[in-house]
C-alpha positions in Angstrom: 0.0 0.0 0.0 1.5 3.8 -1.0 2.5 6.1 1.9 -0.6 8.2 1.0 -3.1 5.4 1.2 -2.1 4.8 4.7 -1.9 8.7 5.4 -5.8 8.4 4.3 -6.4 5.3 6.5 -4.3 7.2 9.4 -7.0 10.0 9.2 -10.2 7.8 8.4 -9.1 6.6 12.0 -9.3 10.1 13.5 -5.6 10.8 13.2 -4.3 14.4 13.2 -1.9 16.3 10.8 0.1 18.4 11.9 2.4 20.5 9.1 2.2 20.8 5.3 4.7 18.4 4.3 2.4 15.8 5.5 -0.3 15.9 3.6 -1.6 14.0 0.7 -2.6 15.8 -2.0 -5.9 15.4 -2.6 -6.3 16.3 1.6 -4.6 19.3 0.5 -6.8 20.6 -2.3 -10.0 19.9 -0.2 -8.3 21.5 3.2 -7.4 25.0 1.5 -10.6 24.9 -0.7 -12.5 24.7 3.4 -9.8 27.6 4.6 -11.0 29.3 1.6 -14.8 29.4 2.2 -14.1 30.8 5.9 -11.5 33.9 4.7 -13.7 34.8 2.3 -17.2 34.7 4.2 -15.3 36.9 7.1 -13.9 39.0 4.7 -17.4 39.3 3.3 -19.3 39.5 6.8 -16.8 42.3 7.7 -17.0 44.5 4.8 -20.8 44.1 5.0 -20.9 44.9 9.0 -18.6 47.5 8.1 -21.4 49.4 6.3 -23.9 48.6 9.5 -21.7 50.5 11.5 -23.6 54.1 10.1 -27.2 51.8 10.4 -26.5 51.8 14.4 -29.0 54.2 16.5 -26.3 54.7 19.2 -23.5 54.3 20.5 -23.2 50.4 22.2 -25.3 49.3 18.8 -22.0 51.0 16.6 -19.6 49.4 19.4 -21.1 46.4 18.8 -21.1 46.7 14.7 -17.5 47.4 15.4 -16.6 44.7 17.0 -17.7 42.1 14.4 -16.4 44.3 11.9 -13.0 43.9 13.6 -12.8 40.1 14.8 -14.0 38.5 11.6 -11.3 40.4 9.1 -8.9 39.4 12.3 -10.3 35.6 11.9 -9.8 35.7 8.2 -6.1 36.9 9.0 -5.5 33.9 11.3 -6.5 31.5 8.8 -5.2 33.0 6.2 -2.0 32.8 8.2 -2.3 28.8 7.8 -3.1 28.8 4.1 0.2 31.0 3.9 2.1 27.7 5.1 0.9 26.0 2.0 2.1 28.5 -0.3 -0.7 31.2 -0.7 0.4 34.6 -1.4 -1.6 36.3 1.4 -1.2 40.1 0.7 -2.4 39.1 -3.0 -5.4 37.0 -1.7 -6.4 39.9 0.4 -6.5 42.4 -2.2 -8.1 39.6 -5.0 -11.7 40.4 -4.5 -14.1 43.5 -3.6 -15.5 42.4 -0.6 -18.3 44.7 -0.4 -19.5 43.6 -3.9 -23.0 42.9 -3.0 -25.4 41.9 -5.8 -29.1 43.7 -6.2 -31.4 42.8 -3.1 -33.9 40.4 -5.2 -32.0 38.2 -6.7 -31.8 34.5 -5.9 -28.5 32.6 -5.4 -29.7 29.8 -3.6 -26.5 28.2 -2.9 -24.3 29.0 -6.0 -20.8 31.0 -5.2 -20.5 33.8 -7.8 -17.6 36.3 -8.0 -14.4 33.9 -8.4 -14.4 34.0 -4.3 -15.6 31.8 -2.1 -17.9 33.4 0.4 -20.8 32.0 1.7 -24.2 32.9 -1.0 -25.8 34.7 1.8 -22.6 37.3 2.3 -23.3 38.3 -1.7 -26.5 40.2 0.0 -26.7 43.9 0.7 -28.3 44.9 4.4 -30.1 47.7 4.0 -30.7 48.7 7.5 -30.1 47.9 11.3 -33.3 46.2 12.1 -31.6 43.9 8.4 -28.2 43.9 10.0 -29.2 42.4 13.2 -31.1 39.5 12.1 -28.7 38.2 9.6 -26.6 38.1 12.0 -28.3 36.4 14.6 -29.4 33.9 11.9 -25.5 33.6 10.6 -24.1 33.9 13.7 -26.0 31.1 15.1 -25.3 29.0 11.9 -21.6 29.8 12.6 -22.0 28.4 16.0 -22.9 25.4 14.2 -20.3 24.7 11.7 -17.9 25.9 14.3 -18.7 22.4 15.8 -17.2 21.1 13.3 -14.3 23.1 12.1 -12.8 22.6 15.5 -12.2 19.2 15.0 -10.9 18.7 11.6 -7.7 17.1 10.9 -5.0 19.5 10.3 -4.0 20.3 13.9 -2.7 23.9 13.0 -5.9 24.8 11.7 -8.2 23.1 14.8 -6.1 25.5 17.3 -7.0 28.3 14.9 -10.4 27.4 14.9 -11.0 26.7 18.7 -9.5 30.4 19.3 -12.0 31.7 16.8 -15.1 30.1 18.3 -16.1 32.0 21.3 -15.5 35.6 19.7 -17.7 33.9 16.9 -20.2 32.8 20.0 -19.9 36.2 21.0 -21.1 38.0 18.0 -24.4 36.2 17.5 -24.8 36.8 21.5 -24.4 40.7 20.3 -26.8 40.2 18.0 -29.4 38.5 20.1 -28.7 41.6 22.6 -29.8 44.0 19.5 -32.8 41.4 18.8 -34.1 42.3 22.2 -34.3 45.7 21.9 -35.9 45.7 18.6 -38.8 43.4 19.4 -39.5 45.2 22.4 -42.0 46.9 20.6 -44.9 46.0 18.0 -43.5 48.0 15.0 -40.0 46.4 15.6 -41.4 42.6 15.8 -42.9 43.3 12.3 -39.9 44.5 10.8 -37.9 41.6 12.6 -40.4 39.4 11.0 -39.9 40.8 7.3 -36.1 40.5 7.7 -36.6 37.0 8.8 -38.5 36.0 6.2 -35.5 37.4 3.5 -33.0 36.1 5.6 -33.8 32.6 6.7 -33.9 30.9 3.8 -30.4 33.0 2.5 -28.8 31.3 5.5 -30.0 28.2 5.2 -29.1 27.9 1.7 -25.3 28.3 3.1 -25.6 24.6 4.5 -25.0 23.4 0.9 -26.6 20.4 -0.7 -28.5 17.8 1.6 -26.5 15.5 -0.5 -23.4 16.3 -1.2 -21.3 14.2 -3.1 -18.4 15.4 -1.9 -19.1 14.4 2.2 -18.0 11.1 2.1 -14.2 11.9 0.9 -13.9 14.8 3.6 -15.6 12.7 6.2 -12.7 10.2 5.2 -10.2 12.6 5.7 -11.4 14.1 8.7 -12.3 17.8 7.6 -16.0 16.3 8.0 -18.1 14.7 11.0 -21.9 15.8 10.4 -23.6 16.1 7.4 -25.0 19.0 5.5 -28.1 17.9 6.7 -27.6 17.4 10.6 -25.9 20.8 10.6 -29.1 22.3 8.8 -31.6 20.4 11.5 -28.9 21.7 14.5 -29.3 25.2 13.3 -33.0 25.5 12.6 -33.4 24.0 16.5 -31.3 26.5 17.8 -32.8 29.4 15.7 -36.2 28.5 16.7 -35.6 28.6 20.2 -33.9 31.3 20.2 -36.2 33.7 18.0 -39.4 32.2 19.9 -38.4 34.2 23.1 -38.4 37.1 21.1 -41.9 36.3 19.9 -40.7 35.7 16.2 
């Protein structure tokens, strides 16, 4: 049997990696196309909180918007820090795509990934106003909590560590978003507008689970970049989002 096939058998087994000049090369490709989806969705969720900012009626609301703002481009830094150790040219894969590209506020991705980047469907949305800002990102912070479950366990060591820092700031932005939630249901007229964000945004986030079938789960699952599928993660997240929106009487 070749070294790789027993690399592949190593990690079926739940064994770890731990530097670039281990991998095969197949685990490559399908670990830096994974690093790539998370840079560019915080790259993306940071240029479009970056615009909420100005949305914010006061001061702990723009703190807030800040915030996220800063720790997601500072998340997409760290991770880009790993892909750097397979080669990537990071100051040109910063400056390779307009982040704030946004396309117009009707149109329907469903899951497809436009642009030459890799951001999450959802993040090719423009917010159009606080009461919009605050719901997509309790919906997409909650579905971060989610695949965070995952990410901090896949195979390449390096990246786990990265990934286990990055989860409770991650944890903390939907909890600032749930904050925001509060305030804006607290009255009839903000409940209604909750509710029509809700209805653009749910489906925009789910749609970011990918494929209930993917054809590609088995060979990550076998490499260990994969645990749950698409459609556990999708049933984890509309649990959690449920309970969470039905205290706020959405």
């Amino acid at each position: 049997m070749s070294e790789t096939m027993n690399i592949e058998d190593y990690l079926a087994q739940g064994g770890v990696l731990s530097a670039p000049g281990n991998v095969p090369a197949r685990y490559r490709g399908e670990l830096l196309r994974l690093m790539a989806s998370f840079v560019d969705s915080e790259l993306a969720a940071s240029a479009g909180f970056a615009d909420a900012i100005n949305f914010a009626p006061g001061i702990k609301e723009r703190i807030a918007a800040s915030r996220i703002t800063l720790e997601k481009a500072d998340h997409a830094g760290r991770v880009l820090a790993v892909m750097g150790e397979f080669g990537t040219d990071m100051a040109r894969y910063e400056a390779q795509h307009d982040w704030a590209a946004r396309v117009a506020r009707n149109a329907d991705l469903g899951t497809a990934r436009i642009g030459g980047d890799m951001r999450l469907s959802v993040l090719h949305y423009p917010i159009t106003g606080w009461t919009d800002a605050v719901v997509l990102n309790v919906l997409q912070g909650l579905a971060t909590g989610v695949q965070m479950t995952e990410l901090t366990r896949v195979s390449y060591g390096p990246l786990a560590d990265v990934f286990r820092e990055i989860a409770p700031r991650e944890a903390r932005h939907a909890e600032l978003g749930l904050e925001g939630l509060a305030q804006i249901t607290a009255t009839a007229e903000g409940r209604e507008a909750a509710r029509a964000a809700l209805a653009y945004w749910r489906p925009r986030v789910e749609a970011g689970f990918g494929s209930l079938a993917s054809a590609r789960f088995d060979t990550l699952a076998r490499f260990g970049l994969r645990h749950q599928t698409n459609q556990a993660l999708l049933a984890r997240w509309q649990d959690v989002a449920n309970e969470k929106l039905a205290a706020f009487g959405l």
